[in-house]
VODRENVEX-567956 format. One record per residue: x, y, z of N, C-alpha, C, O in turn; residue number from 1. Coordinates in Angstrom, 3 decimals, padded with zeros to 6 digits, always signed. Layout:
REM residues N
- n_east, n_north, n_up, ca_east, ca_north, ca_up, c_east, c_north, c_up, o_east, o_north, o_up, resi
- X, Y, Z, X, Y, Z, X, Y, Z, X, Y, Z, NUM;
...
//
This chain:
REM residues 86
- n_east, n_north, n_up, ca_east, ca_north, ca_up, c_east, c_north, c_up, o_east, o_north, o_up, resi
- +014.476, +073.051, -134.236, +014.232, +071.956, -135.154, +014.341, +072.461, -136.579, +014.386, +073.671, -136.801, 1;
- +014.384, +071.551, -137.557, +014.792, +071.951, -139.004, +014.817, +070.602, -139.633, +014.418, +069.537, -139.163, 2;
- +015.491, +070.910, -141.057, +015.976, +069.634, -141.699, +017.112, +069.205, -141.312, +017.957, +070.051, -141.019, 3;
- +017.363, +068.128, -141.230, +018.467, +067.319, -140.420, +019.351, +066.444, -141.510, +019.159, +065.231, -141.591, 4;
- +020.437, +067.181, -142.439, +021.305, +066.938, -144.051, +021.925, +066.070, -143.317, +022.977, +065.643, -143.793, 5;
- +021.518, +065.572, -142.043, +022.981, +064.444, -142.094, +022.658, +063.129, -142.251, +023.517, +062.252, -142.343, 6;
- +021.609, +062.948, -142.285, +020.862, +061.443, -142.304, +020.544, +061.331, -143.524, +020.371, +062.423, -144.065, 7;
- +020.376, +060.321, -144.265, +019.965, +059.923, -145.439, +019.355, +058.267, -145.652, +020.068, +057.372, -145.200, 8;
- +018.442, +057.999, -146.128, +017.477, +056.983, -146.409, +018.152, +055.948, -146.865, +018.338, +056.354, -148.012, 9;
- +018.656, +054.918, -146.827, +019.249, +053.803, -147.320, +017.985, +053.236, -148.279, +018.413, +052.784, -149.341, 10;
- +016.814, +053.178, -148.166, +015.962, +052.485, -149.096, +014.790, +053.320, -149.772, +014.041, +053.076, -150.719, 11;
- +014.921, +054.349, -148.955, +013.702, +055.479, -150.272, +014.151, +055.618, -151.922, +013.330, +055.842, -152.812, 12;
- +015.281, +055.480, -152.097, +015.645, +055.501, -153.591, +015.216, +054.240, -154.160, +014.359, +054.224, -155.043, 13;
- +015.591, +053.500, -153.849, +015.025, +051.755, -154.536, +013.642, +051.526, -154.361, +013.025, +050.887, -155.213, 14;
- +012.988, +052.049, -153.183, +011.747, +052.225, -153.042, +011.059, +053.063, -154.058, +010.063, +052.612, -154.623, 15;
- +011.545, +054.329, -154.355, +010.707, +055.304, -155.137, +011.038, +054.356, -156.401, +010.207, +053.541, -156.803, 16;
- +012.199, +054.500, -156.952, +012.474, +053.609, -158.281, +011.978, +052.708, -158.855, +012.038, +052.417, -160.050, 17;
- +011.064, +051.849, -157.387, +010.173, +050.168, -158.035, +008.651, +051.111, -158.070, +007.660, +050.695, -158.670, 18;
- +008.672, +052.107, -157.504, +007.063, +053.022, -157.666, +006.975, +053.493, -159.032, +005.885, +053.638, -159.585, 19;
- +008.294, +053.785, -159.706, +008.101, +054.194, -160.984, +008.333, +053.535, -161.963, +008.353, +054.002, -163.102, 20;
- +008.567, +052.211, -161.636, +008.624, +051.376, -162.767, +007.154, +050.517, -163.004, +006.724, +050.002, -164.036, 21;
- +006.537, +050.575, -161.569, +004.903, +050.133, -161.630, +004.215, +051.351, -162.489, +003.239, +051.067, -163.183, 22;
- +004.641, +052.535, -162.462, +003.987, +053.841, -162.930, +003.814, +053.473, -164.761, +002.870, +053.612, -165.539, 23;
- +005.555, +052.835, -164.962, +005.507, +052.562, -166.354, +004.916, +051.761, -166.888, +004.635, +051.753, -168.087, 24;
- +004.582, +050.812, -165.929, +003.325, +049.509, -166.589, +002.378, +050.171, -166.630, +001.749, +050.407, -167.662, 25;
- +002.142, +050.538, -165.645, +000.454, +051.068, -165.968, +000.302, +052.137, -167.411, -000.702, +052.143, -168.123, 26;
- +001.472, +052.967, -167.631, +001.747, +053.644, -168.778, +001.623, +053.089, -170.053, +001.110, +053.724, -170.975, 27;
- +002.193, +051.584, -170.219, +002.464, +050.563, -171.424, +000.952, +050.147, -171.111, +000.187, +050.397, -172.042, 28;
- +000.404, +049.594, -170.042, -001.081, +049.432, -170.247, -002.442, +050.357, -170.741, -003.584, +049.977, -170.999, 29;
- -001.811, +051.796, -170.766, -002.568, +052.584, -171.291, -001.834, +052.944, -172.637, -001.550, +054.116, -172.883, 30;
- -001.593, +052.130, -173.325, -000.627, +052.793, -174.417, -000.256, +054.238, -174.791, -000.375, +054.918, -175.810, 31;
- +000.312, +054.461, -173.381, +001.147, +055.596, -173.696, +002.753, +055.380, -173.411, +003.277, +055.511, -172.305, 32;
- +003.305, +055.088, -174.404, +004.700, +054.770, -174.305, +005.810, +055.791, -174.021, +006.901, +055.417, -173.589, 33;
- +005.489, +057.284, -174.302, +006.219, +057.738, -173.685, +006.671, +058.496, -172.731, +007.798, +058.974, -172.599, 34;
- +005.193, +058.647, -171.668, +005.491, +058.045, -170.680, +006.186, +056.781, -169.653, +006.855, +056.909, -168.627, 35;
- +005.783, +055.667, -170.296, +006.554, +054.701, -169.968, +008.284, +055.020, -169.829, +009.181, +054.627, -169.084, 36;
- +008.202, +055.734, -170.714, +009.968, +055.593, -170.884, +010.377, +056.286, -170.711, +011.530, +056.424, -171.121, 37;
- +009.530, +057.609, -169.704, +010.100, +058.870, -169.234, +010.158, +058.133, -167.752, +011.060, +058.503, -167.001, 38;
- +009.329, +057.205, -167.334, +009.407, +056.784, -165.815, +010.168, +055.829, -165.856, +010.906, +055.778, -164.872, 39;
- +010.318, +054.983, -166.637, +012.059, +053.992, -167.107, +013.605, +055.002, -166.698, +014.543, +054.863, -165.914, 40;
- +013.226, +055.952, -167.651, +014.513, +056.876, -167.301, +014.853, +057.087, -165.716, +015.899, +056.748, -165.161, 41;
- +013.589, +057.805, -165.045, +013.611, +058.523, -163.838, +014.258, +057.462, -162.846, +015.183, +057.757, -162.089, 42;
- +013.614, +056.047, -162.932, +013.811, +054.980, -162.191, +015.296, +054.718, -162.326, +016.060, +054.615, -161.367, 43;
- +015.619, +054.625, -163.533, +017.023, +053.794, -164.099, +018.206, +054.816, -163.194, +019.206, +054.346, -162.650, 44;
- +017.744, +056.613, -163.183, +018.394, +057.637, -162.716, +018.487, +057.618, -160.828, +019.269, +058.220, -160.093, 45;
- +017.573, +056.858, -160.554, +017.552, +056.858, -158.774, +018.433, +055.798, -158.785, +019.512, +056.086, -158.266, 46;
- +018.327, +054.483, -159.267, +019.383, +053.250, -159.581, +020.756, +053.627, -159.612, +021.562, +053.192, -158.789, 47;
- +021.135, +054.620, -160.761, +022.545, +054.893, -160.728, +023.112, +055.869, -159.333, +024.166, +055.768, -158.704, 48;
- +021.857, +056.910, -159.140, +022.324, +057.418, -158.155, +022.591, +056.314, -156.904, +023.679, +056.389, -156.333, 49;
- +022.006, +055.698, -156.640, +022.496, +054.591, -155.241, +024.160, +053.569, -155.503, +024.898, +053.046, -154.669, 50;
- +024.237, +053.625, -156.927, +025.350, +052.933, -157.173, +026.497, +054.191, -157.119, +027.609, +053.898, -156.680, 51;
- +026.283, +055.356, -157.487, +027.253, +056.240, -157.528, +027.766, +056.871, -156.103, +028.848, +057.437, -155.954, 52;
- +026.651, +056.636, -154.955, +026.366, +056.897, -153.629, +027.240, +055.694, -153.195, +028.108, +056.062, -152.402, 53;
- +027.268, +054.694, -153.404, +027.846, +053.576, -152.867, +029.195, +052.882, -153.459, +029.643, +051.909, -152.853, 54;
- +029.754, +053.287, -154.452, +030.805, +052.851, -155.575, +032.021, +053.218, -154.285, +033.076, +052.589, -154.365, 55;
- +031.906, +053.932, -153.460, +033.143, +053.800, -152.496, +033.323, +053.105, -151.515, +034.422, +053.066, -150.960, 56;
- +032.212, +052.368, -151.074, +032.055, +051.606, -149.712, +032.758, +050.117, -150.575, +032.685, +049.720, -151.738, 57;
- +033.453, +049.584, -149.302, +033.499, +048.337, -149.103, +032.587, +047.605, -149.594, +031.553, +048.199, -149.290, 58;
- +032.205, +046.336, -150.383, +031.465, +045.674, -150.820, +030.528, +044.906, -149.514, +029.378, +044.468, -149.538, 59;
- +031.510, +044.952, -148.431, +030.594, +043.739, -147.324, +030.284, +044.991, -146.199, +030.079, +044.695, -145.022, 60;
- +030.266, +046.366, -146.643, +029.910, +047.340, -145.825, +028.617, +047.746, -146.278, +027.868, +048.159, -145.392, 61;
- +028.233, +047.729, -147.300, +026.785, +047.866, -148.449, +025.666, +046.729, -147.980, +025.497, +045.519, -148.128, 62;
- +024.882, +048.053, -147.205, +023.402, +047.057, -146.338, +022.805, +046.304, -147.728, +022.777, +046.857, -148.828, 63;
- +022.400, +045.122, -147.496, +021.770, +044.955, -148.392, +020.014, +045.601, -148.595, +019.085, +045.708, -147.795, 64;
- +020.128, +045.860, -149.742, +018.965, +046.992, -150.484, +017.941, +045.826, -150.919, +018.183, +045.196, -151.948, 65;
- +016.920, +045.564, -150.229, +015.775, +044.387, -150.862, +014.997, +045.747, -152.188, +014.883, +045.434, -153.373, 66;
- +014.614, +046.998, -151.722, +014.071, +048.146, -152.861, +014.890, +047.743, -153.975, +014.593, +047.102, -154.984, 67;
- +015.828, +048.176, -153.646, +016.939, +048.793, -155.093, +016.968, +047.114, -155.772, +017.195, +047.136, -156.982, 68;
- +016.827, +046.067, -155.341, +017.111, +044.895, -155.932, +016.074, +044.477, -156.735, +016.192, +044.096, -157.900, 69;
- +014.472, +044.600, -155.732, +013.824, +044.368, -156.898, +013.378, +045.317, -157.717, +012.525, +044.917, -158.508, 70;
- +013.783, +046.883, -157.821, +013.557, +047.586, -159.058, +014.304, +046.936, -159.742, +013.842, +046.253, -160.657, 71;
- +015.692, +046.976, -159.475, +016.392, +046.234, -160.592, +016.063, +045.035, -161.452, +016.328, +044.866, -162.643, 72;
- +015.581, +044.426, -160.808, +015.042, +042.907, -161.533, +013.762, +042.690, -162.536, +013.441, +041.763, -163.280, 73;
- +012.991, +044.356, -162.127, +012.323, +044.980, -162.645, +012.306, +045.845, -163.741, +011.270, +045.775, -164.402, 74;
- +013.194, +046.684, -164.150, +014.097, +047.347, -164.930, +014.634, +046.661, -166.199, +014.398, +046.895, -167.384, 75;
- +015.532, +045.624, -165.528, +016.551, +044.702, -166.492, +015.640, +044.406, -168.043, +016.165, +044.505, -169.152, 76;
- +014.131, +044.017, -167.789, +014.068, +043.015, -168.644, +012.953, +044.018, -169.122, +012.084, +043.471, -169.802, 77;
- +012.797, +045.303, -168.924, +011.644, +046.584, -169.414, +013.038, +047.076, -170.278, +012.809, +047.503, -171.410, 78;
- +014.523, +047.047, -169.811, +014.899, +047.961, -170.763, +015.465, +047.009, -171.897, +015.659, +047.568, -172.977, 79;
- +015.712, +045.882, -171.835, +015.882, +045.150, -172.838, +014.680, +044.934, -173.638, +015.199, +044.911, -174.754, 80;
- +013.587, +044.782, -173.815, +012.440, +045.058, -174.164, +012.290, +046.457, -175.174, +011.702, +046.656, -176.237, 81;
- +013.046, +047.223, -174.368, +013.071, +048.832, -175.386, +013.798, +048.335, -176.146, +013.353, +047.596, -177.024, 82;
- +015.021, +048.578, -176.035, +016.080, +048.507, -176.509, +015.969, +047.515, -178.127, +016.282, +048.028, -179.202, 83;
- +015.555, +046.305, -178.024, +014.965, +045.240, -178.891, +013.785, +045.836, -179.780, +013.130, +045.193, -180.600, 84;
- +013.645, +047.085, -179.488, +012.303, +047.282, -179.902, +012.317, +048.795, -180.412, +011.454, +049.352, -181.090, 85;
- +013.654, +049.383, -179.860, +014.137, +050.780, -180.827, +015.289, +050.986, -181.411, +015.478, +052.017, -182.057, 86;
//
């Protein structure tokens, strides 16, 4: 037995990604902002990785991701928020 490199998680990335975007609220609720926007980054970085992981598949071959969708929906309107605001 060992680690087994051939399998890989279809939803632990979108999963961890919506864990760290709750991490960043709670961050903006403790006014510490930069934190917030070090766990914005980390999140935004698991996001691209699943799109860069997937940019070769077939569009109707791509399970749909309920994680990765609602970080995203989650994300969208935290980084426009920065962005408006630096």
């Amino acid at each position: 037995h060992g680690k087994n490199d051939d399998w890989n998680s279809l939803y632990y990335p979108g999963e961890a990604a919506l864990g760290l975007l709750y991490l960043a609220e709670m961050e903006e609720q403790n006014n510490n902002m930069d934190k917030k926007t070090k766990w914005m980054s980390v999140a935004t970085k698991a996001l691209l990785y699943l799109e860069r992981y997937r940019r070769t598949e077939e569009l109707e071959d791509i399970e749909p991701d309920h994680w990765a969708l609602l970080a995203t929906a989650k994300l969208l309107p935290m980084l426009e928020e920065y962005y408006e605001n630096n």
